[in-house]
SEZA-637708 format. One line per 5 residues: number of its first residue (from 1); their letters; for each residue z, y, x of N, C-alpha, C. Coordinates in nm, 3 decimals, decimal comma. Layout:
// residues N
NUM	A	Z/Y/X/Z/Y/X/Z/Y/X | ...;
// end
This chain:
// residues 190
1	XXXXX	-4,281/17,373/-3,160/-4,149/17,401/-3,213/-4,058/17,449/-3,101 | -4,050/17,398/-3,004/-3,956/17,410/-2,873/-3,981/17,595/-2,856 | -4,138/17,581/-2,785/-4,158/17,697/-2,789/-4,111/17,851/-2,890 | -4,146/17,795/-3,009/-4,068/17,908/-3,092/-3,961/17,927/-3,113 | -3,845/17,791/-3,068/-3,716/17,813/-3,076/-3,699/17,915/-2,933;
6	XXXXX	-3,758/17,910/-2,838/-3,739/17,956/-2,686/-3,717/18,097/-2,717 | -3,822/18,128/-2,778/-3,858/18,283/-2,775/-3,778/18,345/-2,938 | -3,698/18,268/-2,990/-3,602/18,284/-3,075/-3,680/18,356/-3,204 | -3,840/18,273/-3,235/-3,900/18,321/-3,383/-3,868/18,215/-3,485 | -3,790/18,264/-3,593/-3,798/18,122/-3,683/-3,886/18,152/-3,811;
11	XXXXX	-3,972/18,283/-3,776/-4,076/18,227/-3,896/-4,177/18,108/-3,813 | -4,191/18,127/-3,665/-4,236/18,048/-3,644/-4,193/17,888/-3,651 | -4,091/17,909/-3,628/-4,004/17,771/-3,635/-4,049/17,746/-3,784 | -4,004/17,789/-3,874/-4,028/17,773/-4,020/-4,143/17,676/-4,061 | -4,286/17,761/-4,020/-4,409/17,702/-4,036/-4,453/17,651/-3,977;
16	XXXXX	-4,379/17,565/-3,863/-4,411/17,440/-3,790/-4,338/17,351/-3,841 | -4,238/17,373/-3,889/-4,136/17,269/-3,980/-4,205/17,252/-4,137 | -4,208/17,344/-4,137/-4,299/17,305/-4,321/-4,442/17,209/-4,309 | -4,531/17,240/-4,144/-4,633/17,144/-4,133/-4,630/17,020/-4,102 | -4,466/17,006/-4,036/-4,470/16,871/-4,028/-4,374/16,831/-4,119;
21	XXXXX	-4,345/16,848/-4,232/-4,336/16,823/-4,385/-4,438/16,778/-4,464 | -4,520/16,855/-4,417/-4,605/16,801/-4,503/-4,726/16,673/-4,406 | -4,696/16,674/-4,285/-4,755/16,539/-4,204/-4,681/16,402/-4,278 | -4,568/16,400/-4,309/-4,511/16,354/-4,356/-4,524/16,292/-4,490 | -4,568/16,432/-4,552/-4,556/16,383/-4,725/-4,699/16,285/-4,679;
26	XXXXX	-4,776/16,381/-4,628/-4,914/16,273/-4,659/-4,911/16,138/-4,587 | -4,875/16,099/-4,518/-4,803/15,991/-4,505/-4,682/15,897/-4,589 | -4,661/15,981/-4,664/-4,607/15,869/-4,781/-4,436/15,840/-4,730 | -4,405/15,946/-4,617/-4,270/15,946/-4,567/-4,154/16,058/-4,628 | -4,101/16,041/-4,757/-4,077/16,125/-4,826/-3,929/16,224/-4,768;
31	XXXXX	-3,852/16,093/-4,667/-3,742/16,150/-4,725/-3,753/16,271/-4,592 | -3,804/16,222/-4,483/-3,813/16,322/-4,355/-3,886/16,454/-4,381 | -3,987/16,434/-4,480/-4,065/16,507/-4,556/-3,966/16,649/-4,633 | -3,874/16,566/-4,675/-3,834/16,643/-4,768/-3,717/16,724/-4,688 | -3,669/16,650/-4,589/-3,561/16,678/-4,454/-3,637/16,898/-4,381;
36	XXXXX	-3,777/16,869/-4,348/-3,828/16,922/-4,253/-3,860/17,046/-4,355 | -3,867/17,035/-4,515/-3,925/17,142/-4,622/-3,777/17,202/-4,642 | -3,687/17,159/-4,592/-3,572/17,217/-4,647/-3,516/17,322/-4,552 | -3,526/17,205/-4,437/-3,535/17,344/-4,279/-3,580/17,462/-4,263 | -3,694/17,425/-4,308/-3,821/17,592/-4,327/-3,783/17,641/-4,410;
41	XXXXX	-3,765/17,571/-4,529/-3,695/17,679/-4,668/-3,613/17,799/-4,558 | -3,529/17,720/-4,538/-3,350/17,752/-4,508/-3,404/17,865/-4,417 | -3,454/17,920/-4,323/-3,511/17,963/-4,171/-3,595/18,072/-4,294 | -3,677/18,034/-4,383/-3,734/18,166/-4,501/-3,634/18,227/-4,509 | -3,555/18,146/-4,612/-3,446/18,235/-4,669/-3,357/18,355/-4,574;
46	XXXXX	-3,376/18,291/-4,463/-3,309/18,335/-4,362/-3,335/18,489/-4,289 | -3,467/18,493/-4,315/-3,560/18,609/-4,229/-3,609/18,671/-4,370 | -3,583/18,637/-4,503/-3,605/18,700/-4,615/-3,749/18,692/-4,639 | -3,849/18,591/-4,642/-3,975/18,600/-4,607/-4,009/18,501/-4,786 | -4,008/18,595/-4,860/-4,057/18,520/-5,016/-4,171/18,449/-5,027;
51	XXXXX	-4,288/18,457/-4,965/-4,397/18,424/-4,964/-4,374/18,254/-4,865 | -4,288/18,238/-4,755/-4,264/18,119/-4,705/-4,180/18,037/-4,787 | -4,076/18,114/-4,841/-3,970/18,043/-4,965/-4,050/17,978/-5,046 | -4,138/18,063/-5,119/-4,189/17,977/-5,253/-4,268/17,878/-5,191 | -4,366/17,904/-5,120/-4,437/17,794/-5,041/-4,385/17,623/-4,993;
56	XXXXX	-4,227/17,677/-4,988/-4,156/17,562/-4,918/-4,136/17,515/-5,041 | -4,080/17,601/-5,142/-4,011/17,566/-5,257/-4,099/17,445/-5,348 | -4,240/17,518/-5,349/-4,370/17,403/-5,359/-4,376/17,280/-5,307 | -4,344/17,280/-5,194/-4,357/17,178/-5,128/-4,293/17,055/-5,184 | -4,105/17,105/-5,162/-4,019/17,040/-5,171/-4,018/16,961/-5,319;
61	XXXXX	-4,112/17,084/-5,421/-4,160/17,027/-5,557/-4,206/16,933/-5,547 | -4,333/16,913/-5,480/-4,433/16,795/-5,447/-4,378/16,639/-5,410 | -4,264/16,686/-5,342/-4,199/16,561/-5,254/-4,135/16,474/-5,391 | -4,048/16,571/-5,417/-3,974/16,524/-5,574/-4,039/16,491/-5,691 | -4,131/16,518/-5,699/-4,267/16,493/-5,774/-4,273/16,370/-5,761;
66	XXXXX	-4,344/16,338/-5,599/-4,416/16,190/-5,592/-4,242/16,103/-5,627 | -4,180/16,149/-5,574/-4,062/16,022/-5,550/-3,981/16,016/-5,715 | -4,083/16,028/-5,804/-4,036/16,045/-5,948/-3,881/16,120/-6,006 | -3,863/16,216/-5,954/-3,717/16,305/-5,948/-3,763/16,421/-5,980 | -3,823/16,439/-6,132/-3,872/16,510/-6,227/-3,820/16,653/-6,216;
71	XXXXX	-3,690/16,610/-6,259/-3,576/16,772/-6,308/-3,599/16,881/-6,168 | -3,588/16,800/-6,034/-3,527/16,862/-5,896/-3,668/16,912/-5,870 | -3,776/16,852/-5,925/-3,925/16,910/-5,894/-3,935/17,025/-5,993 | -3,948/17,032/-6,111/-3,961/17,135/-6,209/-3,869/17,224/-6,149 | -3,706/17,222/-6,141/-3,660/17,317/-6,121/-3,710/17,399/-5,944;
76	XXXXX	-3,788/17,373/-5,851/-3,810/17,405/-5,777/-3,924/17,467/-5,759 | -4,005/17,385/-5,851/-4,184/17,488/-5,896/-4,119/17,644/-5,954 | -3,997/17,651/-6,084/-4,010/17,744/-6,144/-3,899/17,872/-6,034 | -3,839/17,803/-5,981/-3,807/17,906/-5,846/-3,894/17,962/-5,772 | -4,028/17,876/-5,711/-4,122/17,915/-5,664/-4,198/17,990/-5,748;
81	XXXXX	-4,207/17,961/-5,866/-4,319/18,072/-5,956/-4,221/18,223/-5,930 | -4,152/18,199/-5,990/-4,046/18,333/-5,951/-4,080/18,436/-5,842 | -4,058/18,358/-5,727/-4,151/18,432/-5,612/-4,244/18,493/-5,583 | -4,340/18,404/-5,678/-4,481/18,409/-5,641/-4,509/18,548/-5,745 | -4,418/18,525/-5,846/-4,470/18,619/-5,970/-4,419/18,761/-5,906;
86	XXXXX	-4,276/18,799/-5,821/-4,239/18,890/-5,758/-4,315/18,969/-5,641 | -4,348/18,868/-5,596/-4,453/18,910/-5,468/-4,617/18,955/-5,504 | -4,627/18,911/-5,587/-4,766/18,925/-5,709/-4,890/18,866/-5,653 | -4,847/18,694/-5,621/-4,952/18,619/-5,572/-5,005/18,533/-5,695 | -5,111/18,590/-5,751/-5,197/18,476/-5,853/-5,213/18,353/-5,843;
91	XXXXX	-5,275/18,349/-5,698/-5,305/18,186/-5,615/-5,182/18,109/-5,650 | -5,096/18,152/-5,579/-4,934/18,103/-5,578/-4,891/18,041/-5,716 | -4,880/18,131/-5,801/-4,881/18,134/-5,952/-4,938/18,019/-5,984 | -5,071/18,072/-5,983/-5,122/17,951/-6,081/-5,124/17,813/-6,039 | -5,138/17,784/-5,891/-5,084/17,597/-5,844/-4,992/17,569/-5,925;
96	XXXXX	-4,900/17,638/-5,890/-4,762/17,603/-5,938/-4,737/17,611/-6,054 | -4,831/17,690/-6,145/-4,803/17,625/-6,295/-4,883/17,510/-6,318 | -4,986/17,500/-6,230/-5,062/17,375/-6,237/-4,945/17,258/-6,213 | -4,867/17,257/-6,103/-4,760/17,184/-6,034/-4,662/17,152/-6,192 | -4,616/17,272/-6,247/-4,523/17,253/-6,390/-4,589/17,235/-6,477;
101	XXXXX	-4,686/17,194/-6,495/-4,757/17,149/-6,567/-4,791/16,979/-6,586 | -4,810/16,963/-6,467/-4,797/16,810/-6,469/-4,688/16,766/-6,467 | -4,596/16,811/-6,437/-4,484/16,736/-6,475/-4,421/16,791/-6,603 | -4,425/16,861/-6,709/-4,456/16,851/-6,824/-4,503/16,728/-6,855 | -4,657/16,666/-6,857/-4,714/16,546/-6,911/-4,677/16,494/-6,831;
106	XXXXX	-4,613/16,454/-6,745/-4,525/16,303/-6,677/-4,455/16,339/-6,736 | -4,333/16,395/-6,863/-4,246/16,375/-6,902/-4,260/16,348/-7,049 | -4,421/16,365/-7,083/-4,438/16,368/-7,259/-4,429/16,472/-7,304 | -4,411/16,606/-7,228/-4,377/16,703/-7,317/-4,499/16,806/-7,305 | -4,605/16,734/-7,367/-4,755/16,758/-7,394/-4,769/16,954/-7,403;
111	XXXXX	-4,698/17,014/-7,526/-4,729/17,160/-7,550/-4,684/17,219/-7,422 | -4,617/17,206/-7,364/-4,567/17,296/-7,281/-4,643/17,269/-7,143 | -4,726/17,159/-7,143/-4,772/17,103/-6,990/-4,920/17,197/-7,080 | -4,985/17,188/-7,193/-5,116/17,224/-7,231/-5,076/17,412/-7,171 | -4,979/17,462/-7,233/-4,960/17,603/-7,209/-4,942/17,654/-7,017;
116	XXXXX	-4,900/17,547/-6,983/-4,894/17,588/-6,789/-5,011/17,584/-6,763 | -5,132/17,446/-6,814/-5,225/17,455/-6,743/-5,325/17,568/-6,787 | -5,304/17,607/-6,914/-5,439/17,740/-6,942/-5,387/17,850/-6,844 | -5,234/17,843/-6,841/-5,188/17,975/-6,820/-5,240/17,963/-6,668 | -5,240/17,847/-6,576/-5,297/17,833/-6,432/-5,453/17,897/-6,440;
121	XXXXX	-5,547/17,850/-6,532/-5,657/17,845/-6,563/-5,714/17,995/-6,616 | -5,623/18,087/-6,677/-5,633/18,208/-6,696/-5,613/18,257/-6,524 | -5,556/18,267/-6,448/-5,492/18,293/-6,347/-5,635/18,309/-6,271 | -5,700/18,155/-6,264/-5,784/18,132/-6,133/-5,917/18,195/-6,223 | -5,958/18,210/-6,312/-6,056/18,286/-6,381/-6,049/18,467/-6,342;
126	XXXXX	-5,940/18,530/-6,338/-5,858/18,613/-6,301/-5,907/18,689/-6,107 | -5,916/18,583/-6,035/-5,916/18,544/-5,933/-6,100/18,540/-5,871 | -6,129/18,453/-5,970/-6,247/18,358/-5,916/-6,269/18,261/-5,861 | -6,132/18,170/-5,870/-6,136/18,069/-5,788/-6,199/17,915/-5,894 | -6,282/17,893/-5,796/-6,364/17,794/-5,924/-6,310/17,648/-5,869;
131	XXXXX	-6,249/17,609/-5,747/-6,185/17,528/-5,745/-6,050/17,502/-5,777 | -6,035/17,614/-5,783/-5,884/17,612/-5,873/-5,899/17,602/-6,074 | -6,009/17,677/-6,134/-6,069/17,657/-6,238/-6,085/17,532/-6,266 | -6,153/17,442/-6,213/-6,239/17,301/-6,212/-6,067/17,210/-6,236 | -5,944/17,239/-6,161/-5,850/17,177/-6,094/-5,798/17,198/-6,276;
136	XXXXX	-5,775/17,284/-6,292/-5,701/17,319/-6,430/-5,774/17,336/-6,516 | -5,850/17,318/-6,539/-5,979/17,241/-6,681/-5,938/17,086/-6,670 | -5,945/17,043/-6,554/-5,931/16,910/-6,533/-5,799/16,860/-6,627 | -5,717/16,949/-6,555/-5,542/16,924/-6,626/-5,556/16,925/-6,782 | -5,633/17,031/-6,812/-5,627/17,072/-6,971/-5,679/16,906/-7,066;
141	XXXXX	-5,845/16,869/-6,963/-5,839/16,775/-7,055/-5,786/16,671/-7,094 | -5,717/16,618/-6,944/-5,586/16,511/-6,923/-5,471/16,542/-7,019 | -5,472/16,673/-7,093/-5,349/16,670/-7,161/-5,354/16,666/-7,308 | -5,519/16,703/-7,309/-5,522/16,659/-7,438/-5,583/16,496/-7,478 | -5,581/16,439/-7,341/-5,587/16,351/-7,356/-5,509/16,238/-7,416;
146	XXXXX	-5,383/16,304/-7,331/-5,266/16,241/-7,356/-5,237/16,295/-7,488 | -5,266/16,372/-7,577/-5,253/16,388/-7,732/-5,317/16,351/-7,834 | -5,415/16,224/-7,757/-5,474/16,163/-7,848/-5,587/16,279/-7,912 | -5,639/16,376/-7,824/-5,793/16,420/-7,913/-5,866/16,439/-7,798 | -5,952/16,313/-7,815/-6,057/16,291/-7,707/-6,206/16,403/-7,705;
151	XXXXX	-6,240/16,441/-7,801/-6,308/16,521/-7,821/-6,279/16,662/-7,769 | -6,156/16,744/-7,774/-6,132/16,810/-7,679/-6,141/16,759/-7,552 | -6,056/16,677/-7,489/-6,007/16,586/-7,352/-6,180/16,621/-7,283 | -6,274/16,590/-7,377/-6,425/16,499/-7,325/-6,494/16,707/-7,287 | -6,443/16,794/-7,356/-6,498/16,919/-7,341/-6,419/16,999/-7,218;
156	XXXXX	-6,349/16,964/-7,198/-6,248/17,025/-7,084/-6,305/16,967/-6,963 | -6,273/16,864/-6,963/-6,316/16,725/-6,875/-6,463/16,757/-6,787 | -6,571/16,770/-6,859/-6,685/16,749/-6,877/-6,731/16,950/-6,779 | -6,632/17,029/-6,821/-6,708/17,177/-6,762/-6,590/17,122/-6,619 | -6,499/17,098/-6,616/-6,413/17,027/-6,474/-6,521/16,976/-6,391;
161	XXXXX	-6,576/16,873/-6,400/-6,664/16,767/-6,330/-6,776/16,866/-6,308 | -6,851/16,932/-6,385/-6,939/17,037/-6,365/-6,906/17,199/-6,245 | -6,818/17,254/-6,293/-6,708/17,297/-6,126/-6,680/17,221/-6,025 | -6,647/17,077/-6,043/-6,637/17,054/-5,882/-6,738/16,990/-5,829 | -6,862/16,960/-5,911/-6,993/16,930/-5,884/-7,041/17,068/-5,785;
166	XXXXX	-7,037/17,182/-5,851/-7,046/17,321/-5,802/-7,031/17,367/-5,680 | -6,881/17,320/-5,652/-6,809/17,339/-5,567/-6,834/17,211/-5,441 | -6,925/17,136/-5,483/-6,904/17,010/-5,385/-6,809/16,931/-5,313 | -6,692/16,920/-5,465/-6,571/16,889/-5,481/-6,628/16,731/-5,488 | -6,755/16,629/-5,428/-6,740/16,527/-5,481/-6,631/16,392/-5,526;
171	XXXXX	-6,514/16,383/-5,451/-6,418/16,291/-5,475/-6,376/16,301/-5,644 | -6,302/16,452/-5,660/-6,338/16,509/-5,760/-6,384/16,473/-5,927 | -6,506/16,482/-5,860/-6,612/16,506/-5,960/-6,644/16,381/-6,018 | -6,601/16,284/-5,885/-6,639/16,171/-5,930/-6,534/16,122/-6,079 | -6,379/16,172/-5,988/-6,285/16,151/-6,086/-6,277/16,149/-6,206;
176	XXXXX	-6,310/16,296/-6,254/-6,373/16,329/-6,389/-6,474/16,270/-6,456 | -6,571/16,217/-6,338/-6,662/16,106/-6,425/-6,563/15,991/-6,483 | -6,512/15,917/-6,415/-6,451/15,815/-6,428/-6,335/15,825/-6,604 | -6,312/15,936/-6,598/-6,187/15,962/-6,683/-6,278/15,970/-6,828 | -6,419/16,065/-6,798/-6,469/16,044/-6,924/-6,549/15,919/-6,928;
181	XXXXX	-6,592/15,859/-6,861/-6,656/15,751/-6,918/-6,533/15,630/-6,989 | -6,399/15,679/-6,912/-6,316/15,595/-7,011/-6,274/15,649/-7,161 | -6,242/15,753/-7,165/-6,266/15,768/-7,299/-6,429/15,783/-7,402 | -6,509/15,818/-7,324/-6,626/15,747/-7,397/-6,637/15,574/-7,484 | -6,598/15,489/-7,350/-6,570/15,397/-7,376/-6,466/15,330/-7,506;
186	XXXXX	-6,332/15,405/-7,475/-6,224/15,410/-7,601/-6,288/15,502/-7,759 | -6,351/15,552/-7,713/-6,444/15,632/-7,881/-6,559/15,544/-7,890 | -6,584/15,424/-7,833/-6,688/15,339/-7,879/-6,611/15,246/-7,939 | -6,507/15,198/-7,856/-6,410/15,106/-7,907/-6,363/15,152/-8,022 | -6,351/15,230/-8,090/-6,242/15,258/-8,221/-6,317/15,253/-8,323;
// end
């Protein structure tokens, strides 16, 4: 950081501040987290660099995300999609509807979280990204999970775990095991 302030680069400054934002988030230190994503934003905005904006803008989503501050996360994913959709980054795109998407179903509002995640899932098909595919199949079946039709939930679910099997996504994969053997379990129960 010193260094890039020396030589007076603040994209560099930027993306040393956004990495230790995110040293942070993963550490579970939200608010410095969210301190260091705002810096870099600010230093984007600054040098006009859209592709670091939305990135930060993501970020700062994520932070507000975990620290349950719903509205300030959504409204910051769909700024970042904005970007991403201007600059014409798919990748970008589709996280981040993956990102508005879940917080859709953290809020209950099931249709609109089912429509982000295909629309992510069209994206990474689009692409070829099969860990991004696997990521938003995953979402799809979690949401129809949460709508009470397990039989979809168990078909979404089930080609997810099979992609990140693929992908040697094991943590993953395991996940998806876990999720369907609980609703297996709940369709034995009923």
């Amino acid at each position: 950081m010193r260094f890039y302030r020396e030589i007076g680069d603040p994209q560099g400054q930027a993306a040393t501040l956004g990495n230790i934002g995110a040293v942070y988030r993963a550490k579970g230190e939200l608010e410095p987290a969210l301190s260091y994503h705002k810096e870099a934003l600010g230093l984007y905005q600054g040098v006009g660099n859209p592709q670091g904006q939305a990135n930060q803008l993501n970020s700062i989503g994520m932070v507000y995300q975990t620290k349950g501050e719903l509205e300030p996360a959504v409204s910051c994913y769909e700024e970042a999609l904005g970007l991403y959709r201007e600059i014409g980054d798919p990748q970008g795109q589709a996280a981040t509807l993956g990102n508005i998407g879940a917080v859709y179903r953290a809020r209950g509002e099931l249709e609109p979280a089912l429509f982000s995640h295909q629309e992510a899932l069209r994206l990474y098909l689009e692409i070829g990204d099969l860990q991004g595919q696997a990521n938003a199949l995953g979402n799809i079946g979690l949401t129809y999970r949460a709508r009470e039709e397990p039989e979809q939930a168990l078909s979404y679910l089930r080609e997810a775990q099979r992609l990140f099997q693929a992908t040697e996504a094991k943590p993953q994969a395991f996940q998806m095991e876990e999720v369907i053997a609980k609703i297996k379990a709940e369709l034995g129960a009923a």
